[in-house]
N, CA, C and O atoms as CSV, one atom per row, in Angstrom:
chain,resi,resn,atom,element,x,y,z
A,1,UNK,N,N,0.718,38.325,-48.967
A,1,UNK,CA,C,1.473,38.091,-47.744
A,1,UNK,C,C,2.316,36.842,-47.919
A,1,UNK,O,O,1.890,35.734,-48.244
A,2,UNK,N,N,3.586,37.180,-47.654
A,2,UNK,CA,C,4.551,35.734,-47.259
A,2,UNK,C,C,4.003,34.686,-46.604
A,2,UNK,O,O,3.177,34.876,-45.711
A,3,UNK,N,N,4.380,33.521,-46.956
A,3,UNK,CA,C,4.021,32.380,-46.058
A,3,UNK,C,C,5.067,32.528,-44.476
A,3,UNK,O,O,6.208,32.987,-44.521
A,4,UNK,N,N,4.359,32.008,-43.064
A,4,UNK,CA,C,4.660,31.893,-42.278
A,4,UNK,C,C,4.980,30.520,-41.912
A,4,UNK,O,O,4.012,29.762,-41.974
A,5,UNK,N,N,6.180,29.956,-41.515
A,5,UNK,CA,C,6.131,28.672,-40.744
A,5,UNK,C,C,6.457,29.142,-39.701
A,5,UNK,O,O,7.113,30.168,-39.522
A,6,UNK,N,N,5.790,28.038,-38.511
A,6,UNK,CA,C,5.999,27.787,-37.093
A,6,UNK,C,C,6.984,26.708,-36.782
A,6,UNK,O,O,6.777,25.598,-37.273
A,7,UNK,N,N,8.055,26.905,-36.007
A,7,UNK,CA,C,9.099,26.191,-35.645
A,7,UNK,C,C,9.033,26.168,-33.794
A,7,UNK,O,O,9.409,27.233,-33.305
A,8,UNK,N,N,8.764,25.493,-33.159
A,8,UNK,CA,C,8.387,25.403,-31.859
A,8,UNK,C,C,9.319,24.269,-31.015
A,8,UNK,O,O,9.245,23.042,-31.077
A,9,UNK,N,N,10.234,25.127,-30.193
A,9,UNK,CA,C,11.301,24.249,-29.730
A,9,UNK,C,C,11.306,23.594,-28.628
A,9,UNK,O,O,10.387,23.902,-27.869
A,10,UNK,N,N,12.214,22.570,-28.162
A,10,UNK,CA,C,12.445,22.128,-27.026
A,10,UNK,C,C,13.729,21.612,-26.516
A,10,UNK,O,O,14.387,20.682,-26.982
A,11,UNK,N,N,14.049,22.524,-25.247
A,11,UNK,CA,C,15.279,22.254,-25.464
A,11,UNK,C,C,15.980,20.427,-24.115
A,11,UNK,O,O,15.558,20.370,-22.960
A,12,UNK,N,N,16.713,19.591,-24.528
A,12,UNK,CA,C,17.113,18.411,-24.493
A,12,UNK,C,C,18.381,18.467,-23.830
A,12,UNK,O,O,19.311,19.195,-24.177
A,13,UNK,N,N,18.389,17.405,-22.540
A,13,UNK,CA,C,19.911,17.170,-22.392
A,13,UNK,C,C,20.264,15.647,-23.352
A,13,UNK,O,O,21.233,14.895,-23.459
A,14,UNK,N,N,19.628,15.682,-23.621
A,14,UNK,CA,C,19.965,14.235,-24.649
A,14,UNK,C,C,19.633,14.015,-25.932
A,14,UNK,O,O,18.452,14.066,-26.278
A,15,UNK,N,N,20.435,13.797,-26.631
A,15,UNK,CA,C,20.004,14.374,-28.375
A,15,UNK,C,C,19.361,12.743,-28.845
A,15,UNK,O,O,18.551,12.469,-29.731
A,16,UNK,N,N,19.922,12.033,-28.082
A,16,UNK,CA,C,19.870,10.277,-29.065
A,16,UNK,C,C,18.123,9.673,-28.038
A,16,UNK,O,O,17.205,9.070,-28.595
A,17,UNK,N,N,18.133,10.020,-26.735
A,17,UNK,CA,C,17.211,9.938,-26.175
A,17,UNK,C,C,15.809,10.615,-26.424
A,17,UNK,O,O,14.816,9.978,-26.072
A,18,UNK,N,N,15.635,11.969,-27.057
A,18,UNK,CA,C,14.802,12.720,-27.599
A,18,UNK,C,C,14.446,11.927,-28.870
A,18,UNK,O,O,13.355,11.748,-29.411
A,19,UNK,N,N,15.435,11.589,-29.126
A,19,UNK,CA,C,15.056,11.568,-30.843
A,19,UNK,C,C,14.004,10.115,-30.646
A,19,UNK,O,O,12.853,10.211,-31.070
A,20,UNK,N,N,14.352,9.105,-30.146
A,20,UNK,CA,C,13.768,7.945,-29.900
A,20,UNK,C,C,12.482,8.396,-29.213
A,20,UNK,O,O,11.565,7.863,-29.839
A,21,UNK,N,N,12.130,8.923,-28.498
A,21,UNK,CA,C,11.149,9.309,-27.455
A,21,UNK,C,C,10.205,10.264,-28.387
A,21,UNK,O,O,9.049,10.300,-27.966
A,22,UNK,N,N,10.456,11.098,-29.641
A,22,UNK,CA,C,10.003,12.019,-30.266
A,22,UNK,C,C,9.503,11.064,-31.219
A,22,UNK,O,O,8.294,10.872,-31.341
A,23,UNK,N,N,10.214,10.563,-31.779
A,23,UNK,CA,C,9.556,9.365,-33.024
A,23,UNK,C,C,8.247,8.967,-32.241
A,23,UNK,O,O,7.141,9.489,-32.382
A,24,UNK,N,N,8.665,7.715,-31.198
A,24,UNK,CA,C,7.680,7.356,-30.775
A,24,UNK,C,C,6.381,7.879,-30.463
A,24,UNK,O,O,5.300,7.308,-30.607
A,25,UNK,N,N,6.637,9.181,-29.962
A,25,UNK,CA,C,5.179,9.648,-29.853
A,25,UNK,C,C,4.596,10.410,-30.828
A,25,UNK,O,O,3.370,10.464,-30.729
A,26,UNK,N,N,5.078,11.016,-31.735
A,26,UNK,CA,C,4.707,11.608,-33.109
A,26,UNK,C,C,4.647,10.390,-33.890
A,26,UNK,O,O,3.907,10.476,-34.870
A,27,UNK,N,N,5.256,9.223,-33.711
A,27,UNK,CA,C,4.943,8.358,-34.436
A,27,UNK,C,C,5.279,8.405,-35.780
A,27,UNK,O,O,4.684,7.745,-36.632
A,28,UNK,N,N,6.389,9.306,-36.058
A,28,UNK,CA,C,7.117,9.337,-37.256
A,28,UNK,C,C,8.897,9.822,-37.006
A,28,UNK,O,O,9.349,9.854,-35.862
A,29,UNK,N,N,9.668,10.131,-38.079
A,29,UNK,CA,C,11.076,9.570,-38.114
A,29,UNK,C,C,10.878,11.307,-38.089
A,29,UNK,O,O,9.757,11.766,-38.311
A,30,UNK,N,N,11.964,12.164,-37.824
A,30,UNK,CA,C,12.526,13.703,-38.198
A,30,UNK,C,C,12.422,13.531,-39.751
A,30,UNK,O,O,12.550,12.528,-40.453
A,31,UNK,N,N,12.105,15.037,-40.104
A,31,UNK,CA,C,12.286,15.158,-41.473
A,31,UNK,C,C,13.505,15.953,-41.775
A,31,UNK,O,O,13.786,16.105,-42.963
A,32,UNK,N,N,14.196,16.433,-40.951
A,32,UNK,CA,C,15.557,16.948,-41.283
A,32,UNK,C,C,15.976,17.442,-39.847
A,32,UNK,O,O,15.303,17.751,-38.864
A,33,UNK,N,N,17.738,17.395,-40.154
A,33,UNK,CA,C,18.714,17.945,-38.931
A,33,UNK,C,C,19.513,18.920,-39.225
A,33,UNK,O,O,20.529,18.515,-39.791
A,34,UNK,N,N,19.481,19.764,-39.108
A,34,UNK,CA,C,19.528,21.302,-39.709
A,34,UNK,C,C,21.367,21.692,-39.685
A,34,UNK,O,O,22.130,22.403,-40.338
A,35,UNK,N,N,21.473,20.601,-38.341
A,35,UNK,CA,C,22.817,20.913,-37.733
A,35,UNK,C,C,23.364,19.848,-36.842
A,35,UNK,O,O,22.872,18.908,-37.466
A,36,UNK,N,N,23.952,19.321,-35.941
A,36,UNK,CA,C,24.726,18.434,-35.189
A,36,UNK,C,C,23.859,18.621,-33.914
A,36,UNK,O,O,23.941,17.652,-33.159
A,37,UNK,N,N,23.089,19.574,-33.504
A,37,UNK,CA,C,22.320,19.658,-31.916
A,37,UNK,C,C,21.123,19.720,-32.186
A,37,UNK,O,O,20.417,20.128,-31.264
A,38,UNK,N,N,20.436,19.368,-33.471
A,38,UNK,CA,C,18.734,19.947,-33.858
A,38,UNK,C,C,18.176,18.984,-34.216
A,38,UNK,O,O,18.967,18.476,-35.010
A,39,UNK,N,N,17.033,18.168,-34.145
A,39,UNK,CA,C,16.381,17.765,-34.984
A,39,UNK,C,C,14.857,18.104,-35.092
A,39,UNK,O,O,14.224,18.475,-34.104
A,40,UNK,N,N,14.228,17.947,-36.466
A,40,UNK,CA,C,13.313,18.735,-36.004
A,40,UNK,C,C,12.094,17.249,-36.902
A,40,UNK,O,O,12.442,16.148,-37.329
A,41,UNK,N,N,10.996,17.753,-36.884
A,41,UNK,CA,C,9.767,16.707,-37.356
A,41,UNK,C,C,8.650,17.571,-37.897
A,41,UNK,O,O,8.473,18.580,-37.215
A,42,UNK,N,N,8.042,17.475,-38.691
A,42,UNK,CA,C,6.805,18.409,-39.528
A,42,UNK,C,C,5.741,17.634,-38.769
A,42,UNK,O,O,5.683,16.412,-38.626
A,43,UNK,N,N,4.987,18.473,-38.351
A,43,UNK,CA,C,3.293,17.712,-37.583
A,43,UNK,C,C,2.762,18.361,-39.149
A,43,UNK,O,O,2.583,17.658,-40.143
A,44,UNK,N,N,2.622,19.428,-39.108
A,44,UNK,CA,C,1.747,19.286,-40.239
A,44,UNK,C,C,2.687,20.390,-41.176
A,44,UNK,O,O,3.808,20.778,-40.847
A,45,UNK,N,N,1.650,20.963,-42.932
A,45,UNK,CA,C,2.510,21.673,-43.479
A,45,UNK,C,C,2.425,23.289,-42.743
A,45,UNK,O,O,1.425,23.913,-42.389
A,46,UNK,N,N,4.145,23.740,-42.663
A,46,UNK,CA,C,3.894,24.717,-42.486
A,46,UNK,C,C,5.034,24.527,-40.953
A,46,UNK,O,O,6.055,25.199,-40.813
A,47,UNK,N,N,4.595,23.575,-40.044
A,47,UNK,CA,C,4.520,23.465,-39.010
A,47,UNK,C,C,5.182,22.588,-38.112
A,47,UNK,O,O,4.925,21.384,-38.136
A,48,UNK,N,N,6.160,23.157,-37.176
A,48,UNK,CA,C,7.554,21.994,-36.890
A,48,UNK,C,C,7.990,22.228,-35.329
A,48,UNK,O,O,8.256,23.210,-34.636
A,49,UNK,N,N,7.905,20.425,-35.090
A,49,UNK,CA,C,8.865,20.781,-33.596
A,49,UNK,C,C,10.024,20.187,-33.905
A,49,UNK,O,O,10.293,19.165,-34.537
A,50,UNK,N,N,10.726,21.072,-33.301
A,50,UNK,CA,C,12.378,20.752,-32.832
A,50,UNK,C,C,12.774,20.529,-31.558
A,50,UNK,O,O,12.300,21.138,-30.599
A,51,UNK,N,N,13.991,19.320,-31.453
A,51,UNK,CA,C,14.290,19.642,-30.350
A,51,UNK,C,C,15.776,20.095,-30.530
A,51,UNK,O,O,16.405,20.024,-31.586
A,52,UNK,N,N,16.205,20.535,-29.424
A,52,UNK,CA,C,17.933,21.113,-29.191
A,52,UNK,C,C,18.507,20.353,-27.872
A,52,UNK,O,O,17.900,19.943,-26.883
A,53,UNK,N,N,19.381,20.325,-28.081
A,53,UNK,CA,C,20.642,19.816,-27.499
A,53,UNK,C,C,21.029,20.894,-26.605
A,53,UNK,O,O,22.213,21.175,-26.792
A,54,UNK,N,N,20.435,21.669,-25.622
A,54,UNK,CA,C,20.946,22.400,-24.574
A,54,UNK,C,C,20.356,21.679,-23.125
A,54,UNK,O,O,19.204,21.402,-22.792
A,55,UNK,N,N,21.424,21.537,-22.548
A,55,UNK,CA,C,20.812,20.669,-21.556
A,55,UNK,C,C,21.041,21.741,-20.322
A,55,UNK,O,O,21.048,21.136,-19.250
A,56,UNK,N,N,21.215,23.042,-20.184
A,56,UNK,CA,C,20.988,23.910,-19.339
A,56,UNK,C,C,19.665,24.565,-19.412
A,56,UNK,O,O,19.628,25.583,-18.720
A,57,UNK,N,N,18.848,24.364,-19.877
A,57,UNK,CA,C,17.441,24.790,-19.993
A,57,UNK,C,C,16.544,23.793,-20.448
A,57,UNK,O,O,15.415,24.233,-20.668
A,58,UNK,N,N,16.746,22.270,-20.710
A,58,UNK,CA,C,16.571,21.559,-20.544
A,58,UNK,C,C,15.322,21.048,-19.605
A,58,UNK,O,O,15.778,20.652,-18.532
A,59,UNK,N,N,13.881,20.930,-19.668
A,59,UNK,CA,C,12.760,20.470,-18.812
A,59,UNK,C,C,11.715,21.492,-18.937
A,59,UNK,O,O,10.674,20.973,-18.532
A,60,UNK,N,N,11.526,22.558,-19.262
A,60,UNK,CA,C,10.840,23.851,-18.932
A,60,UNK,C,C,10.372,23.742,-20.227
A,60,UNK,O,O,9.904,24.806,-20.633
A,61,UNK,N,N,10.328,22.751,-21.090
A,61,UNK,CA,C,9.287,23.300,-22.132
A,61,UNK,C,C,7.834,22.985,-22.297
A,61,UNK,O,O,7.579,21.797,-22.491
A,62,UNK,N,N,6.460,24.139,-22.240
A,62,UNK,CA,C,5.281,23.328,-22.274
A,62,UNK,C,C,4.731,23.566,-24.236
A,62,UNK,O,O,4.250,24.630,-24.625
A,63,UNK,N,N,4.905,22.623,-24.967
A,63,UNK,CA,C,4.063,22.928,-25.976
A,63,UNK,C,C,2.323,21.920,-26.068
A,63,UNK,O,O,2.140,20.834,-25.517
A,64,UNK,N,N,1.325,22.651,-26.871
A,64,UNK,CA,C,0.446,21.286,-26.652
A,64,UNK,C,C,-0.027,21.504,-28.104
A,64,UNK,O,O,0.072,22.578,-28.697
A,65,UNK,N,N,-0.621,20.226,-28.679
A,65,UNK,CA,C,-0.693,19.879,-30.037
A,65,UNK,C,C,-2.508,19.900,-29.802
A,65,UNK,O,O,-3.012,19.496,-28.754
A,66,UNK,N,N,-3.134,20.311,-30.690
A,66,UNK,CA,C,-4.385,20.140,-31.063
A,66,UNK,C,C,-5.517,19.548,-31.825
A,66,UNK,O,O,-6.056,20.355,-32.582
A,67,UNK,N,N,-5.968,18.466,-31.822
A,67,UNK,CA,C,-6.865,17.932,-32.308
A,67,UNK,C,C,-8.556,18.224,-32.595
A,67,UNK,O,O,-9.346,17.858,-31.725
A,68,UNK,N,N,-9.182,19.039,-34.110
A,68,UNK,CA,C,-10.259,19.686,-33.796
A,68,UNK,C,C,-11.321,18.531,-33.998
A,68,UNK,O,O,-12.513,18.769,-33.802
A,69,UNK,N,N,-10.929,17.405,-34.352
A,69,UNK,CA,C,-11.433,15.884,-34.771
A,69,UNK,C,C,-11.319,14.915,-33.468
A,69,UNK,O,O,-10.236,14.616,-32.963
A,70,UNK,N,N,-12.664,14.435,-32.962
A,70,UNK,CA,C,-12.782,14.177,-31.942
A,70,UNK,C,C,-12.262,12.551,-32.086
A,70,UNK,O,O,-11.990,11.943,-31.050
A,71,UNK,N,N,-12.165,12.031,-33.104
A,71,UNK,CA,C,-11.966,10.898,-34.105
A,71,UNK,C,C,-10.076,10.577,-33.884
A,71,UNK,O,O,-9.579,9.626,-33.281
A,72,UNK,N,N,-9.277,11.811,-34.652
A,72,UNK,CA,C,-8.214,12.385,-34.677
A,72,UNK,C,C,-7.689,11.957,-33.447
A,72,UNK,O,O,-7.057,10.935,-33.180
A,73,UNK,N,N,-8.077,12.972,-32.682
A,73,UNK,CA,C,-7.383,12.351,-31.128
A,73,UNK,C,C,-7.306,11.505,-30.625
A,73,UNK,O,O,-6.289,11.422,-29.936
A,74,UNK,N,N,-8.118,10.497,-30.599
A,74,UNK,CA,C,-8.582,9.300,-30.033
A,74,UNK,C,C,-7.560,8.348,-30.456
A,74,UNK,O,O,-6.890,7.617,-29.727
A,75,UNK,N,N,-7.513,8.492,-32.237
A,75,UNK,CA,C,-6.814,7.304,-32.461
A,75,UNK,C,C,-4.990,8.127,-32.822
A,75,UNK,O,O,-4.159,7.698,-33.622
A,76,UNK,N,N,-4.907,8.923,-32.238
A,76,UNK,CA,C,-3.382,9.289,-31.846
A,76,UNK,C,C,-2.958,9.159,-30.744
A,76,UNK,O,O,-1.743,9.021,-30.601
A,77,UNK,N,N,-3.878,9.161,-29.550
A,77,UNK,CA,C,-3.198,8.717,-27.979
A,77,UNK,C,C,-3.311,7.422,-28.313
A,77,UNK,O,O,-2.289,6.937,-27.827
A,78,UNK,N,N,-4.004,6.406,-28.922
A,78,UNK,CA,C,-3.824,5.097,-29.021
A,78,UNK,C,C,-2.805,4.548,-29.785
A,78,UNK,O,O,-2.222,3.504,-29.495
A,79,UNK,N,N,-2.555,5.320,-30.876
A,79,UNK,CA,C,-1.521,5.158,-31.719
A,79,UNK,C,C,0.185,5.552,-30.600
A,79,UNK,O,O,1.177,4.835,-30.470
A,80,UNK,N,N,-0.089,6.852,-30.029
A,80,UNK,CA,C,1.142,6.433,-28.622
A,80,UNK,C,C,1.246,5.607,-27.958
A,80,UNK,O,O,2.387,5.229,-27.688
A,81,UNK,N,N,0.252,5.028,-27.458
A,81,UNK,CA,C,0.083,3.544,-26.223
A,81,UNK,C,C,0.795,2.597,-27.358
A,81,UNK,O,O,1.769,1.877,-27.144
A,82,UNK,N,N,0.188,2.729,-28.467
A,82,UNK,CA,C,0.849,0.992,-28.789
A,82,UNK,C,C,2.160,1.039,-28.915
A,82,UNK,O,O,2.820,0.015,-28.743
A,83,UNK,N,N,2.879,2.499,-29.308
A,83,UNK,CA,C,4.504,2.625,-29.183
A,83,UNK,C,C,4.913,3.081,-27.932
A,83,UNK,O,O,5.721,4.008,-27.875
A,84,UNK,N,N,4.378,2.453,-26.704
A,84,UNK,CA,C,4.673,2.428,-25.529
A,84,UNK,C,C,4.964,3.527,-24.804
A,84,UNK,O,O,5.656,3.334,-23.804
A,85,UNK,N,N,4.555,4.835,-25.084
A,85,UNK,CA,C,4.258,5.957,-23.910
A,85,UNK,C,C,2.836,6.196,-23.705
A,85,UNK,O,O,2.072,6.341,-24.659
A,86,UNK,N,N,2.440,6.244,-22.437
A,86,UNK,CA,C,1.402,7.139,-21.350
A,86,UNK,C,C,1.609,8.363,-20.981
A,86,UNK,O,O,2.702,8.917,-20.862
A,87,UNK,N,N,0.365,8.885,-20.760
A,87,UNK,CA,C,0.212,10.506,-20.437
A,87,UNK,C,C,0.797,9.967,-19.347
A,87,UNK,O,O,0.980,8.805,-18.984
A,88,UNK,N,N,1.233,11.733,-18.586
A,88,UNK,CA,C,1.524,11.512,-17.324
A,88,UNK,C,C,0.197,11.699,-16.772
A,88,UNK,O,O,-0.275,10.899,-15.964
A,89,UNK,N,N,-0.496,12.854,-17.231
A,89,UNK,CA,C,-1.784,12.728,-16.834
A,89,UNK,C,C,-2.936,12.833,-17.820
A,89,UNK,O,O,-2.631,12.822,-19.013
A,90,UNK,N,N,-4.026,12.918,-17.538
A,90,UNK,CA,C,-5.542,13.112,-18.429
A,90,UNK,C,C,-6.649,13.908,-17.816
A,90,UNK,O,O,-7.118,13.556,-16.734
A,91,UNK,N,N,-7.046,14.850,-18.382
A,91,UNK,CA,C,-8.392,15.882,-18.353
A,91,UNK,C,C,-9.157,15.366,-19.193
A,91,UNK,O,O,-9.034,14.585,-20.137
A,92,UNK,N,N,-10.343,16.179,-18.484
A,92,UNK,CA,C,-11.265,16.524,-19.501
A,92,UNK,C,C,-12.498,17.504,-18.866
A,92,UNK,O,O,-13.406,17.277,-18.066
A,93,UNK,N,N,-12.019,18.863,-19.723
A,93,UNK,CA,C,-12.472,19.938,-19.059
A,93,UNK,C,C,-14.037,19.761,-19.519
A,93,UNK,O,O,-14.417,18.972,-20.384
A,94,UNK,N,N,-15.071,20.875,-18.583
A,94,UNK,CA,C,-16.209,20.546,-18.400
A,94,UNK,C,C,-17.248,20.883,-19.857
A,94,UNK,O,O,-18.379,20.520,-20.179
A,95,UNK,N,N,-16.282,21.692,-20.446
A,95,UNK,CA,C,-17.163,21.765,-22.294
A,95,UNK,C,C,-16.882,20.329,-23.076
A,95,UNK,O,O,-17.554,19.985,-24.048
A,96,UNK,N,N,-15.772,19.517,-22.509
A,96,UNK,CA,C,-15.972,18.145,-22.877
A,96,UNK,C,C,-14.224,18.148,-23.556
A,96,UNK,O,O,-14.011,17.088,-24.144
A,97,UNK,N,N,-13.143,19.002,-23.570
A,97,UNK,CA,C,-12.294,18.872,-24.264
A,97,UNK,C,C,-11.041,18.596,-23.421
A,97,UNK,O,O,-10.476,19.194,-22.506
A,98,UNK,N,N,-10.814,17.354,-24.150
A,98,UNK,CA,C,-9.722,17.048,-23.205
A,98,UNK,C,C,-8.126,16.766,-23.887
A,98,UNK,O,O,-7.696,16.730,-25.040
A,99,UNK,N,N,-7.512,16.591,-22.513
A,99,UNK,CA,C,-6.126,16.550,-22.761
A,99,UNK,C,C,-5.031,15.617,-21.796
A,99,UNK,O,O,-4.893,15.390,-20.594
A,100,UNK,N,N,-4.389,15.249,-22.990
A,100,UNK,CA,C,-3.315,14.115,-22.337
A,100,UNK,C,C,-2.490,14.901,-22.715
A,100,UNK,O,O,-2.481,15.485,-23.798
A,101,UNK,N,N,-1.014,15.056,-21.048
A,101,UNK,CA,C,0.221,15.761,-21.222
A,101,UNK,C,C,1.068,14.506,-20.993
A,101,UNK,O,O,0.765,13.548,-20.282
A,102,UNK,N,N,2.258,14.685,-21.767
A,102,UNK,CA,C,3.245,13.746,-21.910
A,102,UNK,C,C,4.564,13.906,-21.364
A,102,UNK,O,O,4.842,15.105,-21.351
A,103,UNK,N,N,5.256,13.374,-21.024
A,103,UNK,CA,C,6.654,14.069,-20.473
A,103,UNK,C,C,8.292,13.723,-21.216
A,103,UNK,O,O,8.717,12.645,-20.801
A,104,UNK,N,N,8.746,14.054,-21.685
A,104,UNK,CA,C,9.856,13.756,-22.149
A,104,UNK,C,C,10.704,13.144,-21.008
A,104,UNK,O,O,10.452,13.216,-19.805
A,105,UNK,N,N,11.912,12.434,-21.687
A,105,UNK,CA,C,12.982,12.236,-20.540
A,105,UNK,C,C,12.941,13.167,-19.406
A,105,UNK,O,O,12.821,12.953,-18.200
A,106,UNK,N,N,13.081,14.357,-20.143
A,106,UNK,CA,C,13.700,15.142,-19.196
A,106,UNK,C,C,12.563,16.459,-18.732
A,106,UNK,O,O,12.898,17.612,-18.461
A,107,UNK,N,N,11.015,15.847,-18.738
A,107,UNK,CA,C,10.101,16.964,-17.732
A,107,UNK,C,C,9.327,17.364,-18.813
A,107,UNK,O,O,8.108,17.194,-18.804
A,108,UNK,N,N,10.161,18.097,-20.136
A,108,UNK,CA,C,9.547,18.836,-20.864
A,108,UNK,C,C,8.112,18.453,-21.026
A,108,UNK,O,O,8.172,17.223,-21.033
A,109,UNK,N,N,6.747,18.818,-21.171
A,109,UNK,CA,C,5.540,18.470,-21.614
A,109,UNK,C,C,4.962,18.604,-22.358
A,109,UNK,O,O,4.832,19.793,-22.650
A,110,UNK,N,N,4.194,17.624,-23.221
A,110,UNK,CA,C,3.623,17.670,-24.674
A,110,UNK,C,C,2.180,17.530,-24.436
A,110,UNK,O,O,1.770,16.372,-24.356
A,111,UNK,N,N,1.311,18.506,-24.305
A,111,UNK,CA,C,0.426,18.380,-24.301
A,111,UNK,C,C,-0.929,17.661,-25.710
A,111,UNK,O,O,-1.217,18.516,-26.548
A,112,UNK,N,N,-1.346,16.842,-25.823
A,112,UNK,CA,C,-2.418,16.666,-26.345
A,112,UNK,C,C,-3.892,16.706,-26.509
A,112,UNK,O,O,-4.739,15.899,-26.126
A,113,UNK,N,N,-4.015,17.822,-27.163
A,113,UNK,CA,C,-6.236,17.998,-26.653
A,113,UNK,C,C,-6.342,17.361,-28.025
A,113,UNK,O,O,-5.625,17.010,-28.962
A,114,UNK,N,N,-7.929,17.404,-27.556
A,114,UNK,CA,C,-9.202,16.978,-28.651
A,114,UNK,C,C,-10.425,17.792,-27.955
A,114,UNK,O,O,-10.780,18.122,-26.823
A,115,UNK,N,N,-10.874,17.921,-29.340
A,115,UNK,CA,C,-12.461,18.324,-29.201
A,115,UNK,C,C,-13.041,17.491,-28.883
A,115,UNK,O,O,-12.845,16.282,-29.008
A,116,UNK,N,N,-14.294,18.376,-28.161
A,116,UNK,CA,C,-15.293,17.222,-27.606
A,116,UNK,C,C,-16.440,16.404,-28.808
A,116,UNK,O,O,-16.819,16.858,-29.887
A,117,UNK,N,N,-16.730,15.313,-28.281
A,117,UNK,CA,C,-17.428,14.860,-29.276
A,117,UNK,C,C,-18.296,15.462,-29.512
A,117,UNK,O,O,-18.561,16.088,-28.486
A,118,UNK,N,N,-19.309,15.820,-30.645
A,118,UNK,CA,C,-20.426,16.243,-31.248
A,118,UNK,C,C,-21.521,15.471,-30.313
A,118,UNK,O,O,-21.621,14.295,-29.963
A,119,UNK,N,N,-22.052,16.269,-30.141
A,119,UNK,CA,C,-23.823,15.588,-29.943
A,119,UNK,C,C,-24.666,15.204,-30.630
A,119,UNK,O,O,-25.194,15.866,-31.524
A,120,UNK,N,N,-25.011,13.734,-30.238
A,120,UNK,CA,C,-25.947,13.351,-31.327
A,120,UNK,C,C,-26.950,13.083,-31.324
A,120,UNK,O,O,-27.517,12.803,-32.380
């Protein structure tokens, strides 16, 4: 079987505002701009968000990122705080797994879970 990548978009009324706001909370630079309205960032291999430059659909995007390392998560919402974004909000559903959603400029939401900690 062919390899599959995932490309998972969002679409932006602001290309220079995303891009700053996307670093910061991925906490890394784009790994390529495909074109003049795209940029996109590898979370992992295989696996990519983009954003676009359409600002008529612009706010309506929900993606959420997953953490199966209870470790992992922890020190990636902290690793956002110190580059200065907050959830808009925080869960934590009753099997113990929770989630911080984030908001772009413009609404879109980035959700972040983690597994619950192990019992010890």
């Amino acid at each position: 079987m062919s390899q599959i990548d995932l490309f998972a978009g969002i679409c932006v009324s602001d290309l220079d505002a995303a891009k700053d706001w996307y670093a910061r909370l991925l906490g890394t630079d784009e790994v390529f701009r495909p074109n003049d309205t795209e940029i996109v960032w590898e979370l992992a291999e295989h696996r990519f968000l983009y954003v676009e430059l359409k600002p008529e659909h612009a706010g309506h995007a929900m993606q959420t990122l997953f953490f199966d390392d209870f470790d992992d998560f922890d020190a990636f919402v902290a690793g956002v705080s110190a580059r200065g974004i907050e959830p808009a909000t925080r869960e934590t559903y009753e099997n113990g797994v929770r989630k911080h959603t984030y908001r772009d400029p413009d609404g879109n939401e980035i959700g972040i879970g983690g597994a619950p900690a192990e019992a010890t």
